[in-house]
C-alpha positions as YAML, in Angstrom:
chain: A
units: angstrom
residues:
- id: 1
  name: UNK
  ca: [-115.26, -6.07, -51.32]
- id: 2
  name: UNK
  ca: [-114.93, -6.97, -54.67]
- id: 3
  name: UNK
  ca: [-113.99, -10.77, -55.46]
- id: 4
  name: UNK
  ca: [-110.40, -10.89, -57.13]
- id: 5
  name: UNK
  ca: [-109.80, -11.47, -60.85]
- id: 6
  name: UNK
  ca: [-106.71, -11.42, -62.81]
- id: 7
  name: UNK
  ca: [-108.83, -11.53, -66.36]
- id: 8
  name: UNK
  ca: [-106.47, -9.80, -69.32]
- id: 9
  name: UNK
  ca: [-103.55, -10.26, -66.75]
- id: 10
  name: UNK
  ca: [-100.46, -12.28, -67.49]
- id: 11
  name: UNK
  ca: [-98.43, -13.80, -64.96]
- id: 12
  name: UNK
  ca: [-95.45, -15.73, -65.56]
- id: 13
  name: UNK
  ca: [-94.90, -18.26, -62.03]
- id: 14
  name: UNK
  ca: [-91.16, -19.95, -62.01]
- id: 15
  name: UNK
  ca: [-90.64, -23.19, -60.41]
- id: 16
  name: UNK
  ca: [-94.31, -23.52, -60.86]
- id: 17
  name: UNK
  ca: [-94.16, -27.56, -62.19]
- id: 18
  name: UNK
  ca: [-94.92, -28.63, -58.52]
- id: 19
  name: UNK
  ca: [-95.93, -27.43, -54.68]
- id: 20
  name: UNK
  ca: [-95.91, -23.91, -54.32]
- id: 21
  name: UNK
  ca: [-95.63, -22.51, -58.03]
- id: 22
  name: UNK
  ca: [-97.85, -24.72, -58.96]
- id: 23
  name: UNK
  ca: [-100.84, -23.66, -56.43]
- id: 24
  name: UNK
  ca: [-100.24, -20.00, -57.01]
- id: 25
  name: UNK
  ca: [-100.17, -21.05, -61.11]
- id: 26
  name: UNK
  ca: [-103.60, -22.73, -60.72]
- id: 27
  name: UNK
  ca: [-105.12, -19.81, -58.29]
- id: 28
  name: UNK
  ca: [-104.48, -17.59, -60.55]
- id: 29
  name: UNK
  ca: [-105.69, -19.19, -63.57]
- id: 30
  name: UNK
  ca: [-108.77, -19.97, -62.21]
- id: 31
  name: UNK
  ca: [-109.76, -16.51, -61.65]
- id: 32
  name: UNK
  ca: [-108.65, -15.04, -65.23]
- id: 33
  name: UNK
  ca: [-105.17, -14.93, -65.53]
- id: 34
  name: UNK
  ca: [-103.08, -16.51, -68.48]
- id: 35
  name: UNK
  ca: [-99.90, -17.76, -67.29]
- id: 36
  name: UNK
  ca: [-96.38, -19.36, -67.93]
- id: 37
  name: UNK
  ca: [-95.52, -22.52, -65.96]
- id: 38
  name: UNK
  ca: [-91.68, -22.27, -66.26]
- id: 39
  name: UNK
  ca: [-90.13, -25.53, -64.81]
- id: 40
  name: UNK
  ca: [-86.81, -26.31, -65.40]
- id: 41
  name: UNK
  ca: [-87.62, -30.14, -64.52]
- id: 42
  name: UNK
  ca: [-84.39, -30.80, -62.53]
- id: 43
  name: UNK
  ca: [-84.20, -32.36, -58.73]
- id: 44
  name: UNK
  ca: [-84.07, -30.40, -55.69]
- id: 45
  name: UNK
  ca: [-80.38, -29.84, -56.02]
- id: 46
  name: UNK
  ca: [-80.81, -27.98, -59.29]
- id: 47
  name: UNK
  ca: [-79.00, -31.18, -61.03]
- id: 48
  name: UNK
  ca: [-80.51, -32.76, -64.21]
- id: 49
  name: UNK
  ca: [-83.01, -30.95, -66.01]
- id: 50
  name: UNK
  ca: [-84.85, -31.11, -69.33]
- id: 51
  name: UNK
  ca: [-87.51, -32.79, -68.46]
- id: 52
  name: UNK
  ca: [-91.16, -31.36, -69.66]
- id: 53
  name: UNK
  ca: [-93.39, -33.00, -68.00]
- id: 54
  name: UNK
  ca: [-93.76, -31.06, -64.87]
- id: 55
  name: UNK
  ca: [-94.17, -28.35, -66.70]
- id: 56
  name: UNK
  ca: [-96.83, -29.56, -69.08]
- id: 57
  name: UNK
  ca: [-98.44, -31.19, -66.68]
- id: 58
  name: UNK
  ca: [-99.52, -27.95, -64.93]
- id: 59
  name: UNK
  ca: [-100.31, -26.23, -68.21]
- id: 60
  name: UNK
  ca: [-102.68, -29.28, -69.07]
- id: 61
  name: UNK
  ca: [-104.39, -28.97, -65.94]
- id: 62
  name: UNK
  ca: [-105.16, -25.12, -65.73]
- id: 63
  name: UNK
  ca: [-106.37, -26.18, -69.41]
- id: 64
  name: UNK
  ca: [-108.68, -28.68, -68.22]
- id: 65
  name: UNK
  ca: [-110.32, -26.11, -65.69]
- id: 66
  name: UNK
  ca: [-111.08, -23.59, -68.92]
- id: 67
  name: UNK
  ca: [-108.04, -21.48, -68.16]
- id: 68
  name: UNK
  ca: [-104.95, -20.38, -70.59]
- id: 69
  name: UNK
  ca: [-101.09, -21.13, -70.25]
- id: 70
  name: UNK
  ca: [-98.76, -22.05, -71.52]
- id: 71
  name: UNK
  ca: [-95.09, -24.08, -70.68]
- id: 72
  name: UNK
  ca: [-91.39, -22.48, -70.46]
- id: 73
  name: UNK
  ca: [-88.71, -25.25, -69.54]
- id: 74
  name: UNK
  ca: [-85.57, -22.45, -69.24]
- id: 75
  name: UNK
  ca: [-83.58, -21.94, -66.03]
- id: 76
  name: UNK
  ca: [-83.95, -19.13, -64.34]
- id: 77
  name: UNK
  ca: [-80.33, -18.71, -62.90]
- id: 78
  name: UNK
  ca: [-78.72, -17.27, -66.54]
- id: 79
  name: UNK
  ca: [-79.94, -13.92, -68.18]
- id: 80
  name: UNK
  ca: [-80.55, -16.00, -71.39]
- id: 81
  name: UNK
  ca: [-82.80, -18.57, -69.49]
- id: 82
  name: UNK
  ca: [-84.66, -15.62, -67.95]
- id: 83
  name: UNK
  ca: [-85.05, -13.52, -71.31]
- id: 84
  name: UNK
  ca: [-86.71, -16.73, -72.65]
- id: 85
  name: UNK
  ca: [-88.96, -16.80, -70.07]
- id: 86
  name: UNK
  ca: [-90.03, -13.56, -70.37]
- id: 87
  name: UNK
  ca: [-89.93, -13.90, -74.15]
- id: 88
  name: UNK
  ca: [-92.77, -17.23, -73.92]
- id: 89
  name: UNK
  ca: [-95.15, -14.71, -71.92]
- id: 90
  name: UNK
  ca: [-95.06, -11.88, -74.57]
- id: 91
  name: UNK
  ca: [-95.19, -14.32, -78.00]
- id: 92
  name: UNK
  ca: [-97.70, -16.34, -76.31]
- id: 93
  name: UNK
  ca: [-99.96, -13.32, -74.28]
- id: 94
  name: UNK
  ca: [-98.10, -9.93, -75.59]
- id: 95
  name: UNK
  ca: [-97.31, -8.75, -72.21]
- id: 96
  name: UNK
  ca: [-96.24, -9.39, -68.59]
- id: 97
  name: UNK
  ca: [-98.29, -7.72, -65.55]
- id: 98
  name: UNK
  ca: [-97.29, -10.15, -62.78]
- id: 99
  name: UNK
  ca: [-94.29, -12.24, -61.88]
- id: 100
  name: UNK
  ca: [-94.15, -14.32, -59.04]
- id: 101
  name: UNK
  ca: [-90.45, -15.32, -58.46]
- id: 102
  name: UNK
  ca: [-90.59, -18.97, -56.67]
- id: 103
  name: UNK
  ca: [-87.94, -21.08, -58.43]
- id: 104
  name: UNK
  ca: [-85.41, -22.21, -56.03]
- id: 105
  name: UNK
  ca: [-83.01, -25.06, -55.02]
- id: 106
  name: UNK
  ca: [-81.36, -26.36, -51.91]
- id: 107
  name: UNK
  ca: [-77.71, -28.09, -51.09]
- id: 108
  name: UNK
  ca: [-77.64, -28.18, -47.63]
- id: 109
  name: UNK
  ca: [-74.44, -28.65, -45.85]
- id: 110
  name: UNK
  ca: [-72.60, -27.44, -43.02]
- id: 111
  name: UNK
  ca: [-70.43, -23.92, -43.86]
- id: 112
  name: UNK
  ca: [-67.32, -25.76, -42.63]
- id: 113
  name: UNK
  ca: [-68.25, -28.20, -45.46]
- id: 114
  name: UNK
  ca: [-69.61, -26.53, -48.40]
- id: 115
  name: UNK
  ca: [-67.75, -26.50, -51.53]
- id: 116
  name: UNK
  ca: [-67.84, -23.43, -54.09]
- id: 117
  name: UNK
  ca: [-70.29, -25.16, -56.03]
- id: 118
  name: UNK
  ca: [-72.66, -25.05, -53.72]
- id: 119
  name: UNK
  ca: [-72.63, -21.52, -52.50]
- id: 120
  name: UNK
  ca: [-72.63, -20.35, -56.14]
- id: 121
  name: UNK
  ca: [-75.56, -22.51, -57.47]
- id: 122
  name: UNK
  ca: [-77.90, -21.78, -54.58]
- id: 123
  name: UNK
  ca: [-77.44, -17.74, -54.89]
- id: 124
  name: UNK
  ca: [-77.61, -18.84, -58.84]
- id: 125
  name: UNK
  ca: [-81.21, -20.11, -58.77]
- id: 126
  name: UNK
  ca: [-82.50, -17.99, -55.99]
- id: 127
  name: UNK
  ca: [-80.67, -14.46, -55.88]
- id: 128
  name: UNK
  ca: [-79.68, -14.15, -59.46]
- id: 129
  name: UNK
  ca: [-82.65, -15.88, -60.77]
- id: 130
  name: UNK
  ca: [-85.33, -13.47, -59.21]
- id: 131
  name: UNK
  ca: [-83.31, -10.81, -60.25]
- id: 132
  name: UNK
  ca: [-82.86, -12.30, -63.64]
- id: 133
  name: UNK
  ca: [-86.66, -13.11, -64.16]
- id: 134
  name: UNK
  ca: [-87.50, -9.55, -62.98]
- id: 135
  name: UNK
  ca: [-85.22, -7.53, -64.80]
- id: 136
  name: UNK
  ca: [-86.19, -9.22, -68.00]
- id: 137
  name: UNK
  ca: [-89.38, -8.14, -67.15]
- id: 138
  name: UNK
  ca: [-89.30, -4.75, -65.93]
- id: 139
  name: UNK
  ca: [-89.49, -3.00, -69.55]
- id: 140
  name: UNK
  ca: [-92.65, -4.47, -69.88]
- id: 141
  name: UNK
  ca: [-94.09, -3.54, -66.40]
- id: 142
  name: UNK
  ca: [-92.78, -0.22, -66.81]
- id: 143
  name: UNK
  ca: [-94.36, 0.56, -70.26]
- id: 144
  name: UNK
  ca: [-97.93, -0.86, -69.13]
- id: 145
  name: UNK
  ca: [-97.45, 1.67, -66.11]
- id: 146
  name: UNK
  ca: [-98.45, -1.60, -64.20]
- id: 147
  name: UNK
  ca: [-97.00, -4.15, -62.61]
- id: 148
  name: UNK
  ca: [-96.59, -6.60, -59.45]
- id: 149
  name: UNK
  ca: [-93.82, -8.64, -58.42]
- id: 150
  name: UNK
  ca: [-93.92, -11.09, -55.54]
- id: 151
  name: UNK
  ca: [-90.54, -12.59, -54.66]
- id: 152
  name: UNK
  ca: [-89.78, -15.73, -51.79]
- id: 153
  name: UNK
  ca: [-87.72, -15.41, -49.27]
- id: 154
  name: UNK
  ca: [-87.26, -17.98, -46.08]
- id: 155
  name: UNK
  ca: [-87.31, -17.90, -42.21]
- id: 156
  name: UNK
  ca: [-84.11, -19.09, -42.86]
- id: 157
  name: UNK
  ca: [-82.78, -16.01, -44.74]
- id: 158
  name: UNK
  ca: [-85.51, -13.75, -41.99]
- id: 159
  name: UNK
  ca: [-83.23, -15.28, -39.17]
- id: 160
  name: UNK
  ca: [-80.43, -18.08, -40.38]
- id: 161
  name: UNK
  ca: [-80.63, -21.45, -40.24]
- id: 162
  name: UNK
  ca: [-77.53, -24.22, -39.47]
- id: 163
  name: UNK
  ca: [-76.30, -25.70, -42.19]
- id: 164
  name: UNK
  ca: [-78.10, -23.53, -44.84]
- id: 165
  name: UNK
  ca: [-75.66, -20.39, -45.25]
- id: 166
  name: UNK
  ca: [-76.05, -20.54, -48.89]
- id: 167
  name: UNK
  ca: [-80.00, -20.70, -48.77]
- id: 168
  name: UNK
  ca: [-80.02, -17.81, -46.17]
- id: 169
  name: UNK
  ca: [-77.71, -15.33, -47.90]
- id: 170
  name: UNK
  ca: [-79.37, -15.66, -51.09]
- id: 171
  name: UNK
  ca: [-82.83, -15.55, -49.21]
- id: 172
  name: UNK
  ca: [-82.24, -12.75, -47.32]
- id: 173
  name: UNK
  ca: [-80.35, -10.57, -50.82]
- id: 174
  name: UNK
  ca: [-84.03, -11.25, -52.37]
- id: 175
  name: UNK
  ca: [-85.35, -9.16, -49.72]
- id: 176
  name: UNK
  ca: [-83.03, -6.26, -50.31]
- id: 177
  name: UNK
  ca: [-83.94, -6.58, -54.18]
- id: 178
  name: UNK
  ca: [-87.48, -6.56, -53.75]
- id: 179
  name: UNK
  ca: [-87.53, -3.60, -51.33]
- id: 180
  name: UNK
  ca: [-85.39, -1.48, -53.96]
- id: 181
  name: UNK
  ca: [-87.71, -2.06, -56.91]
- id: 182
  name: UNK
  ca: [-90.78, -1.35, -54.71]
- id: 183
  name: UNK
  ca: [-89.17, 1.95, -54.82]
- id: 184
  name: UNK
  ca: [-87.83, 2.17, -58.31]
- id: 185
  name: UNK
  ca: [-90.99, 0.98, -59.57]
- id: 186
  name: UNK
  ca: [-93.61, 3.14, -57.54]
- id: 187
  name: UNK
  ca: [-93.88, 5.62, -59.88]
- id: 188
  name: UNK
  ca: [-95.20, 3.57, -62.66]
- id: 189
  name: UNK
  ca: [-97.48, 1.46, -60.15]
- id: 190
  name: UNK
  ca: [-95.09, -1.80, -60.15]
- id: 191
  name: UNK
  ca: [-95.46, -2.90, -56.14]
- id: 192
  name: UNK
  ca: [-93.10, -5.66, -54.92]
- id: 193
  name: UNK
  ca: [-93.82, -7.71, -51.96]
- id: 194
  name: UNK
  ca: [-92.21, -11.01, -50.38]
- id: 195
  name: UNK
  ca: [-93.57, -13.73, -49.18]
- id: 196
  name: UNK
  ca: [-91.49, -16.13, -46.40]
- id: 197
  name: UNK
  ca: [-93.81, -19.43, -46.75]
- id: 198
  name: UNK
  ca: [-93.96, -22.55, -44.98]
- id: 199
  name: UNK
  ca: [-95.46, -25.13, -46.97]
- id: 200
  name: UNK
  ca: [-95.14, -28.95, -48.20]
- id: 201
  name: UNK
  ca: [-92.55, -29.29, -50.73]
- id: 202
  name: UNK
  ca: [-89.86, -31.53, -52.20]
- id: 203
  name: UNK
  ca: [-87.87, -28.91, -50.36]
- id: 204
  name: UNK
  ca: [-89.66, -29.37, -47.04]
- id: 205
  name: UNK
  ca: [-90.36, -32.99, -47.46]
- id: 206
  name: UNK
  ca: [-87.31, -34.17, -46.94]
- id: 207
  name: UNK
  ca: [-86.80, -32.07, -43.13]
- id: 208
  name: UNK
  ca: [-90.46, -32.21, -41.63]
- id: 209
  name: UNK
  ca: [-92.86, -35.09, -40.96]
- id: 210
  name: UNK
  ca: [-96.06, -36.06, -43.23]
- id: 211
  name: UNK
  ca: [-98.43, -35.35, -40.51]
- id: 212
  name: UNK
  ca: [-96.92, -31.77, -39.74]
- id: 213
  name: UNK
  ca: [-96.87, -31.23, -43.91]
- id: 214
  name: UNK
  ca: [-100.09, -32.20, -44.22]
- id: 215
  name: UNK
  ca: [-101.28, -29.11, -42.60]
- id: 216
  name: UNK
  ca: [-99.29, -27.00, -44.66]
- id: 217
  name: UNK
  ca: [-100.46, -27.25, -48.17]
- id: 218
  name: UNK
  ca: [-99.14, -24.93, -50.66]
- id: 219
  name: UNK
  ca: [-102.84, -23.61, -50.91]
- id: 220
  name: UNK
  ca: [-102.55, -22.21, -47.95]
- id: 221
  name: UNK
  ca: [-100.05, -19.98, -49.06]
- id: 222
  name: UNK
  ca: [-101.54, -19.04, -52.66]
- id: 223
  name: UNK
  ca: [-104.64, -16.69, -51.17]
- id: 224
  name: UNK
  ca: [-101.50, -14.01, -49.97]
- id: 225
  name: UNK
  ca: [-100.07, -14.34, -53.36]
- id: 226
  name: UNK
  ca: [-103.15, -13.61, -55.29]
- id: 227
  name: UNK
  ca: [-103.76, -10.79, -53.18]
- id: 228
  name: UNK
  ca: [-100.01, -9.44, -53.34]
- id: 229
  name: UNK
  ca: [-100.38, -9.92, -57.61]
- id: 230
  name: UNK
  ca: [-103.75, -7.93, -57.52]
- id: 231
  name: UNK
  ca: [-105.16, -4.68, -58.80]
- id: 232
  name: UNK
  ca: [-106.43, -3.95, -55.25]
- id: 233
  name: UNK
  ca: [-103.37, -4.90, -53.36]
- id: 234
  name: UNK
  ca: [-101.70, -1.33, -52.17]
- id: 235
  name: UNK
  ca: [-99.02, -2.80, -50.30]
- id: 236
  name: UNK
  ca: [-95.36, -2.25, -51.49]
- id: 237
  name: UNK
  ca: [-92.05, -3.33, -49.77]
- id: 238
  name: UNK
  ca: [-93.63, -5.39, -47.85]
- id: 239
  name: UNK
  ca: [-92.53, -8.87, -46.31]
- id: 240
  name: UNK
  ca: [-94.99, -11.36, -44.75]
- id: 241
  name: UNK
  ca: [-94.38, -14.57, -43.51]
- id: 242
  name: UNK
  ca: [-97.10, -17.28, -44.54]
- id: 243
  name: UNK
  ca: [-98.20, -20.60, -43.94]
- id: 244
  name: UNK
  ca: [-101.01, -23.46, -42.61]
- id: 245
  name: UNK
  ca: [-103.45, -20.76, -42.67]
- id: 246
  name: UNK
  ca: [-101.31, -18.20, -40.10]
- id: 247
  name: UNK
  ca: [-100.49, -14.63, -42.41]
- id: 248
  name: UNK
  ca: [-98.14, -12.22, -40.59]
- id: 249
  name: UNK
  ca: [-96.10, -8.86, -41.61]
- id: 250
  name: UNK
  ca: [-92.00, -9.09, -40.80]
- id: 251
  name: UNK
  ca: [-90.44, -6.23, -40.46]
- id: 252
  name: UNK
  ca: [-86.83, -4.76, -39.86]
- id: 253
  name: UNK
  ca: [-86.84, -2.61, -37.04]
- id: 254
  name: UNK
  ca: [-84.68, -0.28, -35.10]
- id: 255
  name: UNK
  ca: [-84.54, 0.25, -31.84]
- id: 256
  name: UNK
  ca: [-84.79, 4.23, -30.07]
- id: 257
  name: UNK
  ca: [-81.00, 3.68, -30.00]
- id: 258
  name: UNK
  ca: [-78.72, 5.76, -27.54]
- id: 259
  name: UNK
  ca: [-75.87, 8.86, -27.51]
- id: 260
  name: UNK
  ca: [-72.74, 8.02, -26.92]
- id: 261
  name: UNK
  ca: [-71.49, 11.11, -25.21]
- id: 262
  name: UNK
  ca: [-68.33, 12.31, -27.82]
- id: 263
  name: UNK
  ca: [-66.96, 14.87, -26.05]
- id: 264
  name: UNK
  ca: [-63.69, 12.98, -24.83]
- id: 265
  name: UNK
  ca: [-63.54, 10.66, -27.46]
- id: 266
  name: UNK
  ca: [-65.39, 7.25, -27.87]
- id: 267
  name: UNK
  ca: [-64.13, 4.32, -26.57]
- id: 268
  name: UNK
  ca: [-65.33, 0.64, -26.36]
- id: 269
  name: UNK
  ca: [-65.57, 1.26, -22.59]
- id: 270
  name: UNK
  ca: [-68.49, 3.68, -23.62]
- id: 271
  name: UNK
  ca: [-70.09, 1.32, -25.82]
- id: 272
  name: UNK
  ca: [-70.05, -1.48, -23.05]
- id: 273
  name: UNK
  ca: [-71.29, 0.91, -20.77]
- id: 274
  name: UNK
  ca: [-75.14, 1.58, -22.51]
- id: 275
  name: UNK
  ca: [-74.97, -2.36, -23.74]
- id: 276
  name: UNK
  ca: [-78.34, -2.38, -22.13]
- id: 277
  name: UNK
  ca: [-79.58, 0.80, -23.72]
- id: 278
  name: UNK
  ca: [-77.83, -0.20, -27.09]
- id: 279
  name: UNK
  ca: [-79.85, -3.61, -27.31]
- id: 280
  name: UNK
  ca: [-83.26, -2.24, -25.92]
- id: 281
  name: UNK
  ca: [-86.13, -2.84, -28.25]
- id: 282
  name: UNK
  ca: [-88.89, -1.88, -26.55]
- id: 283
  name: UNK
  ca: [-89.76, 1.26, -28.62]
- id: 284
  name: UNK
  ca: [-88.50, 0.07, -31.99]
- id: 285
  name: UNK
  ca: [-90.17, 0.76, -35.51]
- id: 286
  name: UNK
  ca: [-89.62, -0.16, -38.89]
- id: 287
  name: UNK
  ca: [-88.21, 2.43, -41.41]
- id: 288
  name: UNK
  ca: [-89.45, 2.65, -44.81]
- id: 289
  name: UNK
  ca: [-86.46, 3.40, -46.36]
- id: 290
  name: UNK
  ca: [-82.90, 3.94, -46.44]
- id: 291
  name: UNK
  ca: [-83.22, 6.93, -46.28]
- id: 292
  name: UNK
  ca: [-85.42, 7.86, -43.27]
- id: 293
  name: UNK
  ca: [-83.24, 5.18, -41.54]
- id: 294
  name: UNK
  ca: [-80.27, 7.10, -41.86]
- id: 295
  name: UNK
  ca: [-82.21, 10.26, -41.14]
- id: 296
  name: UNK
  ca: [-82.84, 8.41, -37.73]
- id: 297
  name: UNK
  ca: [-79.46, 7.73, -37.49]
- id: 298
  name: UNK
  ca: [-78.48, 11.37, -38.09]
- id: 299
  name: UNK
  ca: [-81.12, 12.79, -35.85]
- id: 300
  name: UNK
  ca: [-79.94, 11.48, -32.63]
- id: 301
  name: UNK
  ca: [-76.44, 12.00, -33.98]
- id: 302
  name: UNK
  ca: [-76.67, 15.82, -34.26]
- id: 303
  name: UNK
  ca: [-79.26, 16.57, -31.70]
...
């Protein structure tokens, strides 16, 4: 096997001033790749902001190790913030083939709590920013006939998580997006993959010991990413959850399902009655699209 390289690549890595972005910023870099640190330089709450150093701090350092980049302070959550971004990889490089989507903020609270403020920032940052950052992009990808996109999702968006309704909607809409441009952007070899990490953060600091973080470094994470971002990876549509050295595929699935006999009429009396049947998932699969999931659907429907 070939070792990796991202030489004449461009990858632009939001959120990359610390933890996560910052490992797969310096990964990459170190094997070729000239990249944009975008860091807004706010708090974990997505308050404040402005402040450079985070940023520049990253950019000196992949500098230091002989590498290129280069700093982009704009927030991801407006399509003027992300245009910029995308803007500071083509002035600086004159293209984009890679753009990891990892910006993101959290304001926990319980749903019986949470103000409009906080649902609407957190899907801001995460939901509308990776969409943001990637559609600015896609023109580029597109017209290179090349491109890969890795986007970051949550277990808490994979399965919900108390107190974090905002985190896990937007979480779980980035997987939607990222499966639907692995489609629209197969034929001009743009693959889109997610990653659901576990790793020692500001995020994660805050909810999980030191000894227990300690054994999740971010660079434990970056190896999937680089592979996901690389010429040889294949994979499209993909999720895979990702942390302290464990790597594993998620996937929506569907069970064999059941046939409501019709021929009187359905009632809920019918649906209680194959409850069993219904919530069986012992021969389940994943689909890989909408369409041959509804073609499953239709299937048993018809006969």
């Amino acid at each position: 096997m070939s070792d990796i390289r991202f030489d004449n690549r461009v990858a632009i890595v939001t959120g990359a001033g610390g933890g996560l972005g910052r490992s797969h910023a310096l990964l990459l870099a170190s094997r070729g790749a000239k990249v944009v640190v975008n860091d807004l330089g706010g708090s974990v709450d997505g308050s404040g902001g402005g402040a450079e150093k985070a940023a520049d701090k990253v950019v000196d350092e992949i500098k230091a190790g002989g590498g290129e980049a280069v700093a982009n302070y704009d927030g991801v959550d407006t399509w003027e913030g992300a245009q910029k971004i995308v803007a500071t990889a083509k002035d600086a490089f004159g293209k984009v083939d890679i753009v990891i989507n990892n910006a993101g903020i959290l304001r926990d609270v319980s749903f019986m709590k949470m103000q409009e403020g906080d649902w609407h920032k957190v899907l801001a940052v995460h939901l509308n920013g990776s969409c943001f950052v990637s559609k600015a992009a896609w023109p580029l990808l597109r017209e290179n006939q090349y491109g890969r996109i890795v986007f970051t999702t949550s277990a808490a968006g994979l399965y919900g998580n108390f107190g974090q309704a905002n985190y896990s909607a937007a979480k779980l809409g980035i997987v939607g997006l990222a499966k639907t441009l692995a489609h629209e952007g197969a034929k001009y070899n743009i693959k889109s993959n997610v990653i659901a990490p576990i790793a020692k953060s500001r995020m994660t600091e805050t909810v999980m010991p030191p000894n227990m973080l300690e054994k999740l470094l971010p660079e434990f994470v970056s190896p999937l990413v680089a592979y996901l971002c690389s010429d040889q990876c294949e994979e499209s549509a993909q999720t895979y959850s990702v942390g302290g050295g464990y790597v594993s595929r998620v996937a929506i699935v569907e069970g064999a399902g059941i046939i409501i006999d019709g021929k009187g009429g359905h009632a809920p009396e019918d649906v209680v009655a194959k409850w069993k049947e219904i919530n069986d998932l012992s021969e389940a699969k994943p689909f890989a699209n909408m369409t041959e999931a509804a073609g499953h659907v239709m299937k048993g429907a018809l006969g």
